[in-house]
Every structure is written in structure tokens, then in C-alpha cells.
N, C-alpha and C positions, 0 to 999 in steps of 0.2 A: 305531938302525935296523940290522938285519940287510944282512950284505952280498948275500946272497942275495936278498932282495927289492930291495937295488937293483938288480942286475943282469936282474930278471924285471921291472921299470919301464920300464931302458934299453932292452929287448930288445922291450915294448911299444911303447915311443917309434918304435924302429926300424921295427917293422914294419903298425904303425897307422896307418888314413887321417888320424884324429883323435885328438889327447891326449888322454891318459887322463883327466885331471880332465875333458874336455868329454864325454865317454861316459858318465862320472857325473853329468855335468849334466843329460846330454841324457836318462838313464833317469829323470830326478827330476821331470822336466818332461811325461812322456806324460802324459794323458787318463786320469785314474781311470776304472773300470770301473763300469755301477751299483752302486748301494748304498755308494759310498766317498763322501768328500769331495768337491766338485765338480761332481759330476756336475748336469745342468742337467735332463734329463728325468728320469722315475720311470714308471710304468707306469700312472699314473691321468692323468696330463699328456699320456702317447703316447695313452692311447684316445680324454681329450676330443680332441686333435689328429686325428684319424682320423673322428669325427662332426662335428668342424666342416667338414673337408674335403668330406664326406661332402654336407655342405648348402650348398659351394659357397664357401667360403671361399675365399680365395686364401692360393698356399705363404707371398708374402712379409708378409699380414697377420699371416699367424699365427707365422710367425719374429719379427716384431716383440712380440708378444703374449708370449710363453713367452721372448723374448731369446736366442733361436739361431738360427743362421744359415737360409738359403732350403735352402742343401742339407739342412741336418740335416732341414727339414721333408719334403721331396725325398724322404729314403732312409725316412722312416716312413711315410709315402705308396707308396714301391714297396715296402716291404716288406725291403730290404735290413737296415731296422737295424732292432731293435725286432719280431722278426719271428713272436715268440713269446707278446706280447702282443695276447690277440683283441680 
């Protein structure tokens, strides 16, 4: 190991809320984006979500149904997530 990357470590260490290795953790751990690995909706699951709503469903049946949370049904419902699928 280079002396210079240790001292671009310490100087990390120094001046970071969180360890380095936990920054690398914590980036490995977000929420793929659609179309990666993961991910739990697709955009045929958000419109039937959106027609069941539509006929009265309720948010928490249907988070049961698809296996995500009330919110995530929530924000396809306002429109905040998903907002590009009609």
C-alpha cells in the first residue's frame, strides 16, 4: 500500500461523520432504481395498482398484494413515484 493513500484514509477518517468502509456500505445498500435488480414495482404492477385503486381498493390491501409497503402504494396513488407511467 502506498503511503499516500494512507494518509488520504487517515485524513478521511479525520474528517468524516462515518467510516469509510461504512460509506461503502451504506452506498451498496440503496434501492436499485427500476429495471435493476430488486426492484419490487415495474410499470404493468404500477398501472394494475392504479385501476385497483381506481375501483376502491384500499392502499393497505394492495401493499399486501404486490409486497410493499402502504407508503410505496401512497406515493403511486399521488403521483409522486411512478409518475410517468399512465
Amino acid at each position: 500500500m502506498h503511503v499516500l493513500d494512507e494518509m488520504e484514509r487517515d485524513r478521511a477518517r479525520q474528517y468524516s461523520p462515518i467510516p469509510v468502509a461504512m460509506q461503502v456500505a451504506r452506498t451498496s445498500m440503496q434501492k436499485p432504481a427500476f429495471g435493476k435488480r430488486g426492484a419490487k414495482l415495474n410499470p404493468a404492477k404500477v398501472r394494475d395498482i392504479r385501476q385497483a385503486l381506481a375501483a376502491g381498493v384500499s392502499c393497505a390491501e394492495l401493499a399486501i398484494r404486490f409486497n410493499v409497503t402502504k407508503a410505496a402504494v401512497e406515493h403511486v396513488q399521488s403521483g409522486r413515484s411512478w409518475a410517468d407511467v399512465a
